[in-house]
GUTORDREN-223359 format. One line per field, with one value per residue (C-alpha): residue number from 1; residue in one letter; x, z, y. Coordinates in steps of 0.5 Angstrom, whole numbers, padded with zeros to 4 digits, m for minus. Each point is the difference from the previous one (the first is absolute). Example, Ala and Ser with C-alpha at 12.3 -4.5 7.8 and 13.67 -1.06 7.14 Angstrom:
nr	[1_2];
rest	[a_s];
u	[0025_0002];
w	[0016_m0002];
v	[m0009_0007];
// end
This chain:
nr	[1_2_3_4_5_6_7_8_9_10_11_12_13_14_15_16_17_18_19_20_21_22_23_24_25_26_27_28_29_30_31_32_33_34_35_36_37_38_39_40_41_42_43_44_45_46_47_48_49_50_51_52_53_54_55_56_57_58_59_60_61_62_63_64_65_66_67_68];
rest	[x_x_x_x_x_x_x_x_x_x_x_x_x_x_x_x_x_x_x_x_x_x_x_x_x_x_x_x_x_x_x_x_x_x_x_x_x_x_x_x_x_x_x_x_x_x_x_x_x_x_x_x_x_x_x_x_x_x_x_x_x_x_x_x_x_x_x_x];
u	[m0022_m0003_0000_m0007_0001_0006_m0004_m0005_0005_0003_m0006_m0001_0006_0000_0003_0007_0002_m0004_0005_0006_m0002_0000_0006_0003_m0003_0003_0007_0000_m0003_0005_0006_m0001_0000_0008_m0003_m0003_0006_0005_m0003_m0001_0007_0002_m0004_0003_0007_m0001_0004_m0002_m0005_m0003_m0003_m0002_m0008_m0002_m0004_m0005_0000_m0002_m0005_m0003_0002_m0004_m0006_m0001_0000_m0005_m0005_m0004];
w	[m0048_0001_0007_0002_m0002_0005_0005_m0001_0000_0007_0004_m0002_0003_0007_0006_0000_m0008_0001_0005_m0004_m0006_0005_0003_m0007_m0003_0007_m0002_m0007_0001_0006_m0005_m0004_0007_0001_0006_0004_m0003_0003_0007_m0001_m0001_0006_0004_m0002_0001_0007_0004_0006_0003_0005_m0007_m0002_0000_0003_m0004_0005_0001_m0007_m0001_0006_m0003_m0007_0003_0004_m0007_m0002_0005_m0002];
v	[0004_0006_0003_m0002_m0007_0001_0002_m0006_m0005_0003_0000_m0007_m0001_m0003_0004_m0003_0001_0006_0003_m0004_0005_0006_m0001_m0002_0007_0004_m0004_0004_0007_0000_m0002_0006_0005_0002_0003_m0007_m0003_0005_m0002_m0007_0000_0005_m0005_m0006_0002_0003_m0002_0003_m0006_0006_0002_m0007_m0002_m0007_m0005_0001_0007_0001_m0005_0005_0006_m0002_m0002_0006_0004_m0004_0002_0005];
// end
């Protein structure tokens, strides 16, 4: 399948399968970052809550970098 039938495909998607597809893409991009993985790592195994993120304060944090 070539990269523009690819793309066709996924615009006929609908939105929930298409940000299934997006996070999947994000999942495999991000494995082959040693620095991310590095982080990621370093954040889950904080130990200090003074340093944990709420679900909710997160959930803010993202939509505000969403705003243009």
């Amino acid at each position: 399948m070539s990269m523009a039938e690819l793309m066709r495909v996924v615009v006929g998607l609908p939105a929930q399968q298409q940000n299934e597809l997006a996070a999947f893409l994000l999942h495999l991009r991000l494995q082959h970052d040693a620095t991310w993985r590095t982080e990621m790592t370093r954040r889950i195994d904080d130990k200090d809550s003074a340093r944990w993120v709420s679900l909710e304060n997160w959930k803010a944090e993202l939509a505000s970098d969403s705003q243009p």
